[in-house]
C-alpha positions, -999 to +999 in steps of 0.1 A: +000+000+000+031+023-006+018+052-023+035+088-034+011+114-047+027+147-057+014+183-068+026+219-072+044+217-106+032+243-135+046+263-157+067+293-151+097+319-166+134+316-169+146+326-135+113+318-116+102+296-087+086+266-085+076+243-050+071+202-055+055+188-033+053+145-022+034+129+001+037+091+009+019+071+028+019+034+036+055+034+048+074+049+085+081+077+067+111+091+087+130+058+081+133+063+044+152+083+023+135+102-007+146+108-042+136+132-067+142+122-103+132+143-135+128+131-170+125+155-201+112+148-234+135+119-252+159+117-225+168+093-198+150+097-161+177+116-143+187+120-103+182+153-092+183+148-052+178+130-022+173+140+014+179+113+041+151+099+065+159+127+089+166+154+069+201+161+079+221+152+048+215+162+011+229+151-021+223+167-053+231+166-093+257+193-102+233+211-125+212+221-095+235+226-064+230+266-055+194+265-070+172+237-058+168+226-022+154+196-005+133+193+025+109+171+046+082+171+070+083+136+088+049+148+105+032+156+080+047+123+054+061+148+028+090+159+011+093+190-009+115+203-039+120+242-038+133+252-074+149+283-081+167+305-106+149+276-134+166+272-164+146+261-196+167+231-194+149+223-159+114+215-184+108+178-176+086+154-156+095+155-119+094+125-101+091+112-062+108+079-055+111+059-022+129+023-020+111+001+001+122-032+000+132-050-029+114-023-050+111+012-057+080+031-059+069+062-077+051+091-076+028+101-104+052+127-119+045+166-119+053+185-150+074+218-150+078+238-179+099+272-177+101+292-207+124+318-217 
């Protein structure tokens, strides 16, 4: 019954911010680490980030250190993706991703766009 339901992607200009949003349920939350991932049209799923279960270590891709930050809320089962300074190259799918078990699960994907 692991389940990751996400929200607050959209559309918005070169330089703009943009908040993700994830919330899972069916798991102890704060024992897991989350992923984001992104995929863009005919490209490869890419990492982005990942937060640990308790929030106190971070790990990103290169191409968004200084701009994008992770967080969670263990009470509230959610972890967050604050976007800033986007690029038109940030335009993909954005994805939530816990490992539980021998399997990872997915959200349903968000999609930004950010136009020039």
């Amino acid at each position: 019954q692991v389940r990751l339901v996400e929200s607050g992607g959209g559309s918005v200009q070169s330089g703009g911010s943009l908040r993700l949003s994830c919330r899972a349920s069916g798991i102890i939350f704060s024992m897991y680490a989350m992923y984001w991932f992104r995929q863009a049209p005919g490209k490869e799923r890419e990492f982005v980030g990942a937060i640990s279960g308790s929030g106190g270590r971070t790990d990103y891709v290169d191409s968004v250190k200084g701009r994008f930050v992770i967080s969670r809320d263990n009470a509230k089962n959610s972890v967050y993706l604050q976007m800033s300074s986007l690029k038109p190259e940030d335009t993909a799918v954005y994805y939530c991703k816990v490992d539980y078990r021998i399997r990872s699960f997915w959200g349903q994907g968000t999609q930004v766009t950010v136009s020039s």
